[in-house]
C-alpha positions as CSV (number, residue, x, y, z in Angstrom):
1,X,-23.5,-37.3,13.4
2,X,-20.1,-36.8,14.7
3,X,-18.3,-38.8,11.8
4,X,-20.5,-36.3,9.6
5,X,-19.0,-33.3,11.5
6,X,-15.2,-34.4,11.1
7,X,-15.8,-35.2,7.9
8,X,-17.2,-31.6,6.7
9,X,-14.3,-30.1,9.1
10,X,-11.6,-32.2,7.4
11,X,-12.7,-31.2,4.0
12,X,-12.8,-27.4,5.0
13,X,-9.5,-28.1,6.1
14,X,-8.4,-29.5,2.9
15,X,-10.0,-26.8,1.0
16,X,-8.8,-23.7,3.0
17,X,-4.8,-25.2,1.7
18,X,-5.8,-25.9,-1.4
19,X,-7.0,-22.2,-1.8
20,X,-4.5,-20.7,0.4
21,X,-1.8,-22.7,-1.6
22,X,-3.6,-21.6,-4.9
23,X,-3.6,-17.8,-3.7
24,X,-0.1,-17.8,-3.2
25,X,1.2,-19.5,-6.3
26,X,-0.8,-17.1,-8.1
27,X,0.5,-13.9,-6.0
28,X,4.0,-15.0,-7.1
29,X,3.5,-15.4,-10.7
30,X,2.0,-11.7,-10.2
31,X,5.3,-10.2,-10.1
32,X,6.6,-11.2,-13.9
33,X,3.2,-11.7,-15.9
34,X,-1.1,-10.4,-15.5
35,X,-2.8,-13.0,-13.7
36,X,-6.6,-13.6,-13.6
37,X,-8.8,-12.9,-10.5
38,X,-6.2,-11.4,-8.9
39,X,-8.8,-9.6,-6.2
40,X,-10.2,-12.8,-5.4
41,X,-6.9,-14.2,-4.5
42,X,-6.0,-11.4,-2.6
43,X,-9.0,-11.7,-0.6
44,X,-7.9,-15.3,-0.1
45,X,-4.4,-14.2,1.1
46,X,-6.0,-11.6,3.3
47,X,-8.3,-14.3,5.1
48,X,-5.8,-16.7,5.3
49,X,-3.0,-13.9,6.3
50,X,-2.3,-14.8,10.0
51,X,-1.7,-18.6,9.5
52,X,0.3,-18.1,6.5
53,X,2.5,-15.5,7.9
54,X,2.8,-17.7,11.0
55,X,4.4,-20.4,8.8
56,X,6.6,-17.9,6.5
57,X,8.1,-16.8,9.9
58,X,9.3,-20.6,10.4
59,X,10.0,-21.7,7.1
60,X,10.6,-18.4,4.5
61,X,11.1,-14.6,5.4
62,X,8.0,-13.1,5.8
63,X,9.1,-9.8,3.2
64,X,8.3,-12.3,0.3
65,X,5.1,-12.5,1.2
66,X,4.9,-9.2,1.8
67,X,5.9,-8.5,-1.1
68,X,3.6,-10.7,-3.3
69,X,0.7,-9.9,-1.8
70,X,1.7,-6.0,-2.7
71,X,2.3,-7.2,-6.1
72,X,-1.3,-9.4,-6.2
73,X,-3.0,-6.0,-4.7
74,X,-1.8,-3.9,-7.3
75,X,-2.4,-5.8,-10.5
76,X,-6.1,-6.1,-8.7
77,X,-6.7,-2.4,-7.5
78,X,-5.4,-0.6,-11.1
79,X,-8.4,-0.2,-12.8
80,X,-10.5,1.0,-9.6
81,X,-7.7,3.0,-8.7
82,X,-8.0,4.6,-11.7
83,X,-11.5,5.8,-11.5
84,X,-10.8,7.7,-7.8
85,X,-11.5,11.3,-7.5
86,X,-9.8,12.2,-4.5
87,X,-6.1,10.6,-4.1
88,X,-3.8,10.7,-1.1
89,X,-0.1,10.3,-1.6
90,X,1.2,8.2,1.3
91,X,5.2,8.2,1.8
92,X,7.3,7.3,4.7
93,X,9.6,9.5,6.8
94,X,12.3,7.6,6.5
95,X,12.9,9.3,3.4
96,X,13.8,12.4,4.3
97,X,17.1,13.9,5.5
98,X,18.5,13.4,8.8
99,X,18.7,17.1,9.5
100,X,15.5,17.4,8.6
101,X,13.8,21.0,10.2
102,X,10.0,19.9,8.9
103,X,7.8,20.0,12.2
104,X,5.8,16.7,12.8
105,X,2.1,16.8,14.0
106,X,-0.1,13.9,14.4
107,X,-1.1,14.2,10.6
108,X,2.8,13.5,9.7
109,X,6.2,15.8,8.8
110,X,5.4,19.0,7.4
111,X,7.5,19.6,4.5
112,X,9.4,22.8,4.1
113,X,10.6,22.6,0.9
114,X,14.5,23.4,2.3
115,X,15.9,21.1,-0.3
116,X,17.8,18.9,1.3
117,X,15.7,15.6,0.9
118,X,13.3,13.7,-2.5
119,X,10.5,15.9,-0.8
120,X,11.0,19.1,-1.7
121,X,10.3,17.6,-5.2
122,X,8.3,15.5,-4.3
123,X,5.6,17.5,-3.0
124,X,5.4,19.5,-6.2
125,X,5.1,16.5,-8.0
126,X,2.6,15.2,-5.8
127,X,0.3,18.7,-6.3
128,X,1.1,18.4,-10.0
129,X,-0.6,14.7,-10.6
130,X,-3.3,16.2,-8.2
131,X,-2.7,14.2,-4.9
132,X,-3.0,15.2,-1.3
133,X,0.7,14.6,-0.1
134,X,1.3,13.2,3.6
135,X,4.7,12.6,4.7
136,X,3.6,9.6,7.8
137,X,5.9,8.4,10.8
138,X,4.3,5.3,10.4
139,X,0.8,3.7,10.0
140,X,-0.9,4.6,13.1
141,X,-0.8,8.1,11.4
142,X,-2.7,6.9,8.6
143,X,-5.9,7.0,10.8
144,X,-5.6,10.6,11.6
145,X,-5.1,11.5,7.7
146,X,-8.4,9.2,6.6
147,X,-10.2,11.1,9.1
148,X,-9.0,14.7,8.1
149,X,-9.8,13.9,4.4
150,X,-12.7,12.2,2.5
151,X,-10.2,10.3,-0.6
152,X,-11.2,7.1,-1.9
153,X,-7.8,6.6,-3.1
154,X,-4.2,6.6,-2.0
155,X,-1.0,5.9,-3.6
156,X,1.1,4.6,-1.2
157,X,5.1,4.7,-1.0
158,X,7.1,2.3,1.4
159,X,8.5,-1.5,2.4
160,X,6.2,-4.2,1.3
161,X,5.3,-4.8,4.6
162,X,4.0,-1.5,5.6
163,X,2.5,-1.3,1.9
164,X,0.6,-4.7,2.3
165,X,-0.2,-4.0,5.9
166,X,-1.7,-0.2,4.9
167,X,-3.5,-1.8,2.4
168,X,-5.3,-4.3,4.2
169,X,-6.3,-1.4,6.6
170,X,-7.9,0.9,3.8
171,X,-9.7,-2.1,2.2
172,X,-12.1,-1.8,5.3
173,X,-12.5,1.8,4.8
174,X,-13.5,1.2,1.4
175,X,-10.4,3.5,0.2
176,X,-8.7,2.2,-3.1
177,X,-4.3,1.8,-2.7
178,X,-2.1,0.9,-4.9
179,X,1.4,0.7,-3.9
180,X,5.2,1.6,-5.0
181,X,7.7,-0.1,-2.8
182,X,10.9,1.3,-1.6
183,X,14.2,0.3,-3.0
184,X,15.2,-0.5,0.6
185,X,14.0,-1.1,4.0
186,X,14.9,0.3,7.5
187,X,14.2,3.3,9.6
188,X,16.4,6.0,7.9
189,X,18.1,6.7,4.8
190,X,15.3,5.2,2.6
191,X,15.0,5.5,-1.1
192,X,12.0,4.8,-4.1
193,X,13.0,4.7,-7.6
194,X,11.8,8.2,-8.1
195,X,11.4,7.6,-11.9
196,X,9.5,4.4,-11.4
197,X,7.0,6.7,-9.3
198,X,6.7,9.6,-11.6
199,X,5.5,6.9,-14.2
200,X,3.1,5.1,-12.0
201,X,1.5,8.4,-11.6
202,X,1.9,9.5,-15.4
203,X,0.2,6.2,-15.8
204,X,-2.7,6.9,-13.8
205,X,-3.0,10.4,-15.1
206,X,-4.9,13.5,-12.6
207,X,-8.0,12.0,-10.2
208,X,-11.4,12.6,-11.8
209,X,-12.4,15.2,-10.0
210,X,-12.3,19.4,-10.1
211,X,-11.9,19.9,-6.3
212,X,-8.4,19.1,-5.3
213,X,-6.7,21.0,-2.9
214,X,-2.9,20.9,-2.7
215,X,-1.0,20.4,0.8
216,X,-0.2,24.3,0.7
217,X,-3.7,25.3,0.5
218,X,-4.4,23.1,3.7
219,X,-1.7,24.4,5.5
């Protein structure tokens, strides 16, 4: 009986690095070419996330994992994300100038449109393509905003890390993300290839539904 027991434990074992192994190999060849079942692979890499991470951390820097699993995510989410109705735009804080006079509330910065900072255009841009914009001080915040509006989508702008983190926190919410990562990381003084974001959103086109509101009207 117990020989029976290591043996099925052993070959769990075996299978578990096989997949998680598998999962990974496929999340990197995400970033150059379309790979096949790329959501069950990121469900693989989501499962196995902890142990895997534990070992980048020793062996590899954890960003490129990050960073792959974004990439897996993505490829995976497109097509649902394109069939949302209601879609939040998701950017970081670190974006914005240092002299920033926007007040913060626990739904994130309120843009004032002063000019000094990507969001002044941004949020027209935003209300243009039809999202909900929310300028976050990180991803606790993103709790408050979920609960303030009913969206099954959101497009999310930052590092990998927040980006693959965020999107492994909506996935239980049953809220659709796909992601556009920052040309840098850190706390301040952030940028995103602005271009690269106006075509993700071309791309996607307006959300399928008649009863946006934009962050003006809510304000």
């Amino acid at each position: 009986m117990y020989e029976l027991i290591g043996i099925v434990i052993s070959m769990t074992i075996v299978v578990s690095v096989v997949l998680a192994l598998l999962a990974l190999l496929i999340s990197r060849i995400s970033l150059n070419r379309h790979v096949w079942l790329a959501g069950v692979f990121a469900d693989i890499l989501d499962f196995f996330y902890l142990p895997i991470k534990a070992i980048f951390q020793r062996c590899a820097d954890t960003r490129t994992l990050d960073t792959w699993m974004a990439s897996l995510k993505n490829m995976a989410h497109r097509s649902a994300f394109a069939e949302t109705k209601h879609r939040l735009l998701l950017t970081p804080h670190c974006m914005r100038s240092l002299d920033c006079p926007a007040p913060s509330t626990r739904f994130g910065i309120q843009c004032q449109g002063c000019g000094k900072c990507i969001f002044s255009k941004m949020v027209v841009d935003a209300d243009r393509f039809g999202y909900t914009l929310y300028i976050i001080a990180g991803s606790s915040y993103v709790r408050h905003v979920i609960k303030k509006e009913s969206a099954d989508g959101a497009l999310l702008v930052a590092c990998n890390y927040e980006l693959n983190k965020v999107m492994r926190a909506l996935k239980r919410k049953d809220i659709v993300t796909y992601g556009v990562p920052l040309l840098t990381d850190g706390c301040y003084n952030t940028e995103v290839d602005y271009e690269n974001l106006i075509a993700v959103l071309e791309s996607f086109g307006a959300p399928h539904s008649d009863n946006h509101r934009s962050q003006s009207e809510k304000s």
